[in-house]
C-alpha positions as CSV (number, residue, x, y, z in Angstrom):
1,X,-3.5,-5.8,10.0
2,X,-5.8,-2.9,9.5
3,X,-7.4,-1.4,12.7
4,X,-7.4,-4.6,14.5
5,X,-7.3,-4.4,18.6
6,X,-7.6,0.3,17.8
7,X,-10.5,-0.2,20.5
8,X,-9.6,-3.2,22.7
9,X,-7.3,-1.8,25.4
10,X,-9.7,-0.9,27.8
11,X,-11.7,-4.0,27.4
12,X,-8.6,-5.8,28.3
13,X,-7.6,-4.4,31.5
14,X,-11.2,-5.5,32.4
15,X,-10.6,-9.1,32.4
16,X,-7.0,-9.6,34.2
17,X,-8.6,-10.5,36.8
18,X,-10.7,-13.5,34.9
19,X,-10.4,-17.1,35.4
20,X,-9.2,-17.1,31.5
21,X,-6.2,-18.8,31.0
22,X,-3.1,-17.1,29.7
23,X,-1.4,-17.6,26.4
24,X,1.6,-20.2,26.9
25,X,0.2,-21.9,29.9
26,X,-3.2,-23.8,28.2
27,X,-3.0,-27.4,27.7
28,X,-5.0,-26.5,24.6
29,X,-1.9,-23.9,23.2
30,X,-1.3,-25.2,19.9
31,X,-1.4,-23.8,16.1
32,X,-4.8,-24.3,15.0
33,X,-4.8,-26.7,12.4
34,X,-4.5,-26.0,8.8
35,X,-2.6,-22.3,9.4
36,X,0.4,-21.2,7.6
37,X,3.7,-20.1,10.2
38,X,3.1,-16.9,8.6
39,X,-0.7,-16.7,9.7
40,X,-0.3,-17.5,13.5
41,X,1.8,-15.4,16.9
42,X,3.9,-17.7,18.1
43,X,5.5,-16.1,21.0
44,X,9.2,-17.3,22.6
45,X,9.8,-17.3,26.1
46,X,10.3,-13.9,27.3
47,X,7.2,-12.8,25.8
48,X,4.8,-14.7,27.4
49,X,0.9,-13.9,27.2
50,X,-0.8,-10.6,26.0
51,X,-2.4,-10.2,29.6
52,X,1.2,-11.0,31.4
53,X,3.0,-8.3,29.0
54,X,-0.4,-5.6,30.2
55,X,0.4,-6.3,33.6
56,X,3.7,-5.8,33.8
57,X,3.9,-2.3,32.7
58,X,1.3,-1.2,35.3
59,X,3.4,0.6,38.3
60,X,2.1,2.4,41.8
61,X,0.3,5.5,40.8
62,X,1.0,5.4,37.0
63,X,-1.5,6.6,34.5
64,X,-3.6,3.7,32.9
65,X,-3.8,5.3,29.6
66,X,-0.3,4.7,29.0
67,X,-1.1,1.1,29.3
68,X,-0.7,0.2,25.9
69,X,-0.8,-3.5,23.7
70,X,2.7,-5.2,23.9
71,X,5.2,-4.4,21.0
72,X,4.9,-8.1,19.2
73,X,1.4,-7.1,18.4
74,X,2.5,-4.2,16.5
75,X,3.0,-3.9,12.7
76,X,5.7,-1.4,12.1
77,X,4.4,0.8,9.9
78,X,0.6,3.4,9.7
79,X,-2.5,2.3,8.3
80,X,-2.0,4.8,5.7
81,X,0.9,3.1,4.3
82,X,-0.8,-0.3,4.6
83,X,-3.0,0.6,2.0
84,X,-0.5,0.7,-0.7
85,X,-0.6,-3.2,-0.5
86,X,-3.2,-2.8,-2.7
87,X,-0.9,-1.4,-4.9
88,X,1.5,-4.1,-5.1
89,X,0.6,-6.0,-8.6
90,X,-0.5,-3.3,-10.8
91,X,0.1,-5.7,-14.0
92,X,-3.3,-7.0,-12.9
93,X,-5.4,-3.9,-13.8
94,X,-3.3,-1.8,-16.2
95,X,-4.2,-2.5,-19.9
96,X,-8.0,-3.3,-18.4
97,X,-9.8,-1.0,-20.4
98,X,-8.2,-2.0,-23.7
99,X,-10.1,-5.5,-23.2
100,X,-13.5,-5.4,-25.0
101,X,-15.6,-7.8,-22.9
102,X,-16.7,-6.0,-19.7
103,X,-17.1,-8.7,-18.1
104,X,-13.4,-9.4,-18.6
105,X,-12.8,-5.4,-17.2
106,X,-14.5,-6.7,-14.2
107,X,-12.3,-9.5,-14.0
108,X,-9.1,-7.5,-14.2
109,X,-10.4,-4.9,-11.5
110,X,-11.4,-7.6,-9.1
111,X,-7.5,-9.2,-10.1
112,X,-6.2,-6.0,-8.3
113,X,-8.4,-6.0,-5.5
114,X,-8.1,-9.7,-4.5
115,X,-4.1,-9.4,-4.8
116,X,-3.5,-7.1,-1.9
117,X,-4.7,-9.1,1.1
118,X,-1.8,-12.0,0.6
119,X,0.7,-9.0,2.0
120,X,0.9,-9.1,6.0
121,X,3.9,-9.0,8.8
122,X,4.1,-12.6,10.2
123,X,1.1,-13.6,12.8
124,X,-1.2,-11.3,13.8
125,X,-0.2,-7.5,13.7
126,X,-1.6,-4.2,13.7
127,X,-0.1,-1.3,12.0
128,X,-0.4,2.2,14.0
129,X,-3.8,4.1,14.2
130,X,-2.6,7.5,11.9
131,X,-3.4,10.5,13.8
132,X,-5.8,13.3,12.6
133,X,-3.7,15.0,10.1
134,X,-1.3,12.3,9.0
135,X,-0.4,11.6,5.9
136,X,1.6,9.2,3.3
137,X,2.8,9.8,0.0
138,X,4.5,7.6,-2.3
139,X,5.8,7.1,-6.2
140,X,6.2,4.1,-8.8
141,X,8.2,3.7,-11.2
142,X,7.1,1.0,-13.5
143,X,9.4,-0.8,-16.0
144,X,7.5,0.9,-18.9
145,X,8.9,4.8,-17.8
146,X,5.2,5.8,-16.1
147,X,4.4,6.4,-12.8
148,X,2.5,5.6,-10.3
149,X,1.6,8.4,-7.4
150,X,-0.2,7.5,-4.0
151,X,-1.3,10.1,-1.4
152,X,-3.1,8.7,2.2
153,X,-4.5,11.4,4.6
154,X,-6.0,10.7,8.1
155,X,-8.9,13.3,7.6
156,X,-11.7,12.5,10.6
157,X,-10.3,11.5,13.7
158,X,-14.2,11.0,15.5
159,X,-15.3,9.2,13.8
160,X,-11.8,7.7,12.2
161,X,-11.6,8.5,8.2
162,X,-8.8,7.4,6.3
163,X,-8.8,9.2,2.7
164,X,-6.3,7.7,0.3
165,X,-5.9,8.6,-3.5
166,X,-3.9,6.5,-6.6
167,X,-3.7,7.5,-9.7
168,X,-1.6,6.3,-13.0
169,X,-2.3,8.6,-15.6
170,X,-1.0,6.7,-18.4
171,X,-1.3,3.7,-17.3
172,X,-5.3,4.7,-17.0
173,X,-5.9,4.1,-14.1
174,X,-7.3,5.8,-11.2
175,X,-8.3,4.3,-7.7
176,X,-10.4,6.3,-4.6
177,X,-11.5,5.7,-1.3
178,X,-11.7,5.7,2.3
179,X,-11.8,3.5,5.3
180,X,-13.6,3.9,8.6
181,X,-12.5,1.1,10.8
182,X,-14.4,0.1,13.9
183,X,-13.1,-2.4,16.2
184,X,-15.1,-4.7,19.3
185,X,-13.6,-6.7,21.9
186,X,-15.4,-10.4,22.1
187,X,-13.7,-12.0,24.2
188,X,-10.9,-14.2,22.8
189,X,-11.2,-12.7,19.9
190,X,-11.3,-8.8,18.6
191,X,-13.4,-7.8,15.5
192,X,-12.4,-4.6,13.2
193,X,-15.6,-3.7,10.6
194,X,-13.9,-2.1,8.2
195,X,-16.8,0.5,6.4
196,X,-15.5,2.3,3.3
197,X,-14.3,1.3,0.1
198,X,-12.5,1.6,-3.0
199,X,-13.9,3.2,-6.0
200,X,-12.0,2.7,-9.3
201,X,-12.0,4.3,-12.4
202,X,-10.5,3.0,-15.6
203,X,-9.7,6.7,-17.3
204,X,-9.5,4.9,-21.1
205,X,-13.0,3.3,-20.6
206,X,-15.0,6.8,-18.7
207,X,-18.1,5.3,-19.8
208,X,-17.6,2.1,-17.6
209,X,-18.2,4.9,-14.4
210,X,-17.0,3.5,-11.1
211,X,-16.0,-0.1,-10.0
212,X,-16.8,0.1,-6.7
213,X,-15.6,-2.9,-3.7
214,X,-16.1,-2.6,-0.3
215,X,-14.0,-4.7,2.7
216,X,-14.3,-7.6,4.5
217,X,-14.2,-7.6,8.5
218,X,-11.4,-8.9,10.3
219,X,-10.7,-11.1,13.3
220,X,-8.0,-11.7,15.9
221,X,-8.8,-14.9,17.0
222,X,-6.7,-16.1,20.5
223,X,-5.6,-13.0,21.9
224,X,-6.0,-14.0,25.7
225,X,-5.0,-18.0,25.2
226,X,-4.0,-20.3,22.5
227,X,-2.1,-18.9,19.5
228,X,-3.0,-15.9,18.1
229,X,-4.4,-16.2,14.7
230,X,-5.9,-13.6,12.5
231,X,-9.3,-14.5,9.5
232,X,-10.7,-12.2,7.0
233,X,-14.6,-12.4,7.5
234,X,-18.0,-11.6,6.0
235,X,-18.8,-10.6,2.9
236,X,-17.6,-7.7,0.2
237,X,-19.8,-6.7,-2.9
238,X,-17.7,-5.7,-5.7
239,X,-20.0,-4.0,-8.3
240,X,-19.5,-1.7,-11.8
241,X,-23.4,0.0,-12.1
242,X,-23.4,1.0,-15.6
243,X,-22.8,-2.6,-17.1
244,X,-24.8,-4.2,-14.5
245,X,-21.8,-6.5,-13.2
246,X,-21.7,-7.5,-9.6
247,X,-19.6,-9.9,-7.2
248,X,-20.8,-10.9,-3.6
249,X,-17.1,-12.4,-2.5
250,X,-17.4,-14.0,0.9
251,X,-14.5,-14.2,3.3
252,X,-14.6,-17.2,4.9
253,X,-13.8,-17.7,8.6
254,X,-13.0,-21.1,9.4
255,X,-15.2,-23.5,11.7
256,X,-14.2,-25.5,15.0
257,X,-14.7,-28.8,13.2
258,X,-14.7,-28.1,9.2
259,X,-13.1,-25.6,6.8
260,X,-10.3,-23.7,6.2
261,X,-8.8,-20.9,6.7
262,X,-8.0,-17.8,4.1
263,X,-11.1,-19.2,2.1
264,X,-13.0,-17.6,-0.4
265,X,-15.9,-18.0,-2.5
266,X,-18.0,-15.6,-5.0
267,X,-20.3,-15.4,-7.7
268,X,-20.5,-12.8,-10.6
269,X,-23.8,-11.9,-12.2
270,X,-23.8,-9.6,-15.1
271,X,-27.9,-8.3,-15.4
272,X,-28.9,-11.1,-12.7
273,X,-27.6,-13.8,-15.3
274,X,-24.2,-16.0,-13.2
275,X,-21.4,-16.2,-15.4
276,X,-18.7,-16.9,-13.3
277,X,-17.6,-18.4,-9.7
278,X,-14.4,-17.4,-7.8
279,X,-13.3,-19.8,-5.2
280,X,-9.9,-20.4,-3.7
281,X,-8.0,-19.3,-0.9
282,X,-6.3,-15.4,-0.6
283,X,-3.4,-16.4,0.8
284,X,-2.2,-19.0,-2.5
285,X,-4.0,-19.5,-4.8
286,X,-7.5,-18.0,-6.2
287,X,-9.5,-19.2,-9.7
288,X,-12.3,-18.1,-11.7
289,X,-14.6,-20.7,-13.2
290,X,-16.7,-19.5,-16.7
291,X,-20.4,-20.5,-15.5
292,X,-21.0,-21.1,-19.4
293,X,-17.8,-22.8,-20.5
294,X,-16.8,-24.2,-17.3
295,X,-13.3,-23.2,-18.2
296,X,-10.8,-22.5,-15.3
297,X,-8.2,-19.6,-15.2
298,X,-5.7,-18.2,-12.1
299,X,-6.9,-15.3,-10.6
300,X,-4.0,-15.2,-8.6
301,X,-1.3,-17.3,-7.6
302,X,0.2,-15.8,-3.9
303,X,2.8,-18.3,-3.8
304,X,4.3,-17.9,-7.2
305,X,3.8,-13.9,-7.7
306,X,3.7,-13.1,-4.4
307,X,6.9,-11.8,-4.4
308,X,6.7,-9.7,-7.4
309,X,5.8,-6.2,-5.8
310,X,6.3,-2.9,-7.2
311,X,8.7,-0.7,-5.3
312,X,7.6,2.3,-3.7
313,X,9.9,5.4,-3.5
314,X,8.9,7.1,-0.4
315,X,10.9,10.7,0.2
316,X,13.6,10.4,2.7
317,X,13.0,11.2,6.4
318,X,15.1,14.6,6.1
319,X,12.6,15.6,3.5
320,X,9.3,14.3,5.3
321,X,7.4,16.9,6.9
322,X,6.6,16.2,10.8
323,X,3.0,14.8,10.2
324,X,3.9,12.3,7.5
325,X,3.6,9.0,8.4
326,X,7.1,7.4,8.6
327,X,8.2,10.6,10.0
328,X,5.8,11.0,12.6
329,X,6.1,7.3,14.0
330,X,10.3,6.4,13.5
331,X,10.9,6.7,17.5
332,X,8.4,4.2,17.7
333,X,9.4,2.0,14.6
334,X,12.6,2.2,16.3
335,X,11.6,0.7,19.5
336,X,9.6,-1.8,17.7
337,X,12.3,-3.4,15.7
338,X,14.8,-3.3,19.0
339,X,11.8,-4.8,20.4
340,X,11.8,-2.3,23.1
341,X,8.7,-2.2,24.7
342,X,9.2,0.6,27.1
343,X,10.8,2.8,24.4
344,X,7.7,2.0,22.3
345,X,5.5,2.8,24.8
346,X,7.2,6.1,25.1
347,X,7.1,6.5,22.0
348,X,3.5,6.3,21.1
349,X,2.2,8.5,24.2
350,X,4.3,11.1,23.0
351,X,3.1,11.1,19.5
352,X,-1.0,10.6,20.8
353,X,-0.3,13.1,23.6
354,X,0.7,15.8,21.0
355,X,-2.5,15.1,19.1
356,X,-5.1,15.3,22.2
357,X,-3.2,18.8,22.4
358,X,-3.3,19.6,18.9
359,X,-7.0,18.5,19.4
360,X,-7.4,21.0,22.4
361,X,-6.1,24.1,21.0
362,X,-8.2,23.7,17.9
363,X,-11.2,23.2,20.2
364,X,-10.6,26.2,22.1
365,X,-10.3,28.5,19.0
366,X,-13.5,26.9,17.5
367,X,-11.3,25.9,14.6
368,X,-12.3,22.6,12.7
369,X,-9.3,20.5,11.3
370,X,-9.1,21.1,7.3
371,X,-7.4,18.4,5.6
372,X,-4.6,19.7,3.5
373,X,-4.9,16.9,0.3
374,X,-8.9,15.9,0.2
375,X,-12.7,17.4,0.5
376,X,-15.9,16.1,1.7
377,X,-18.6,16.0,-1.4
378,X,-21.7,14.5,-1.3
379,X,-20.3,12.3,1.8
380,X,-17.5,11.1,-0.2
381,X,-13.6,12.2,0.1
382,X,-12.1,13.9,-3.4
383,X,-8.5,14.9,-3.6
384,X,-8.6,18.2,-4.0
385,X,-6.9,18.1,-7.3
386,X,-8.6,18.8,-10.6
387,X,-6.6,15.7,-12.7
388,X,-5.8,17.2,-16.1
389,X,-7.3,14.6,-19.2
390,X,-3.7,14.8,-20.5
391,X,-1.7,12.0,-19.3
392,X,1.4,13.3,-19.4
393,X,0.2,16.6,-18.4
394,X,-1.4,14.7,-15.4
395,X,1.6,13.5,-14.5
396,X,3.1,16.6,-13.9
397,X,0.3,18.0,-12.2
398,X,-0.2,15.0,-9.6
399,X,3.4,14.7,-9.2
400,X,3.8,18.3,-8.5
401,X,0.5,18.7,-6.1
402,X,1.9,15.4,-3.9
403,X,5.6,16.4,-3.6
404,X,6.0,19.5,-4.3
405,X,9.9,20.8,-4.5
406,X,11.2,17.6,-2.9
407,X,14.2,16.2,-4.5
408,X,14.0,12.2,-5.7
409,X,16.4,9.7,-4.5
410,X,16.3,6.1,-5.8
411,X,17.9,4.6,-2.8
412,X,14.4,5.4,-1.0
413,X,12.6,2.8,-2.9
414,X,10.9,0.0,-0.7
């Protein structure tokens, strides 16, 4: 998932030499309790542990960097693109700011939010760290004729900074943000703190401002022994400032001896005053309770809507440009789906070995990196895109500043 293991490599080479005891060989290796197949690495023969896979690409007089995390740990696709999963149920938010009740727009935001975490590769993956300069782009098409357009840009590389931008002008709605990922090896376990955070706008209801949410942390739990699994942790604060509506939505990680796991919790206080409690678990199924009432609604059901995701057309290879994402990374998407660890490896150093030279020549001119698609202003990433009020005219304008002359193909949709 996002960011998870970015820093760990290093850390792991320190402990081959430990006493720990290697995944596949513990008396203790089983799927903790209470998991979903889809939530837990459950490796087959040939793959053995984590540690085993480090070792055995280590040869006389090779360079350690290349050492790299094995390719079953590896989500095929960049960060940039992972975003989109956010994306994915856009019924949830559109129409929000025809509802009167803002407490009920602050339901329907949070709807959207809470919806995109159910979407992950099987166990516990990481999708590739984007490269300073990468980007993503992708269009919607929704069954009633609008679009929707997403641009991703990696814009920092120290520290990382991942700028992404959607926007559905008439469907209203408008979504902003960035994400700063910072990852810490703890042993068993890695933990990626995800700063940043979404900022959306609903454009029919401008005097509602932003509705700002910001992430949970994540853990890989089981990396050097027993089965890999991975929790969303901590706590998130969804807020909207100008009706005085906010959400402290905890993540629960689950205990050795009680709990369980893809839990969450969260009360929503409009002017200090509780009106509502979410509870559930991200993965199936999550509820809203009316503090007053004590009526009960779906927030969302993962099991039954799950599978209803909008399609993304993303422009076809031939058409990308080198530093876009899918582009950028296919040798190593390649490799990953032939699970082809030395090709992937490969791969990889090729594409990070270009960048430390991009890196250098920019150095040596005194040159700073300019992102091509966003800005820095007031510490905050903008699109560099003034969004006509329009929505048809917006339309145009976003579609045109995203893709330019490129031609559209249907068969691209995914």
């Amino acid at each position: 998932m996002m960011g998870l293991f970015s820093q760990a490599g290093s850390h792991l080479r320190n402990v081959t030499g430990s006493n720990a005891k290697p995944r596949g060989s513990s008396e203790d290796d089983k799927a903790p309790s209470d998991t979903e197949p889809d939530d837990t690495s459950i490796l087959d023969e040939n793959e053995g542990s984590i540690i085993s896979s480090l070792i055995s690409q280590l040869r006389v007089g090779m360079d350690l960097s290349r050492v790299t995390f094995p390719t079953f740990v590896l989500e095929p696709r960049s960060m940039l693109e992972r975003i989109t999963d956010f994306m994915s149920h856009p019924d949830l938010i559109f129409g929000a700011e025809q509802c009167d009740d803002p407490e009920e727009r602050f339901l329907r935001v949070l709807q959207y939010y809470l919806a995109g975490w159910h979407i992950k590769p099987k166990g516990v993956k990481k999708p590739y760290n984007p490269v300073l300069g990468e980007f993503f782009r992708c269009q919607y098409d929704y069954p009633n004729r609008t679009q929707g357009f997403y641009i991703a840009e990696q814009v920092s590389h120290h520290p990382p900074v991942s700028a992404f931008f959607y926007i559905s002008p008439e469907n209203r709605v408008m979504i902003l943000g960035e994400l700063r990922p910072k990852s810490k090896f703890l042993g068993n376990s890695v933990s990626t703190t995800m700063e940043g955070e979404n900022r959306i706008t609903l454009l029919g209801k401008p005097e509602d401002g932003e509705y700002v949410i910001t992430m949970p942390n994540m853990y890989a739990r089981g990396i050097l022994f027993g089965k890999m699994v991975l929790e969303l942790g901590d706590t998130c604060i969804a807020k909207n400032e100008k009706n005085g509506i906010n959400c402290d939505l905890e993540f629960k990680t689950k205990g050795f001896f009680s709990g369980t796991y893809n839990a969450i919790s969260g009360r929503i206080r409009h002017n200090n005053n509780e009106i509502g409690e979410v509870s559930g678990r991200w993965s199936h199924v999550m509820d809203y309770k009316n503090t007053k009432t004590g009526a009960k609604r779906v927030i969302f059901d993962a099991v039954k809507d799950g599978q209803d995701v909008s399609p993304k057309w993303v422009p076809p290879e031939d058409q990308q440009e080198p530093n876009e994402s899918r582009r950028l990374w296919s040798h190593l998407t390649q490799a990953i789906l032939a699970k082809d660890m030395e090709a992937a490896t490969d791969a990889k150093t090729n594409v990070e070995d270009a960048q430390r030279e991009s890196r250098k020549k920019l150095e040596e001119s005194n040159k700073a990196h300019v992102p091509r698609f966003f800005v820095q202003k007031d510490g905050r990433w903008a699109p560099k895109l003034q969004v006509p009020q329009d929505p048809k005219e917006a339309t145009a304008a976003v579609r045109e500043w995203i893709f330019g002359t490129i031609n559209r193909s249907d068969e691209h949709s995914s």
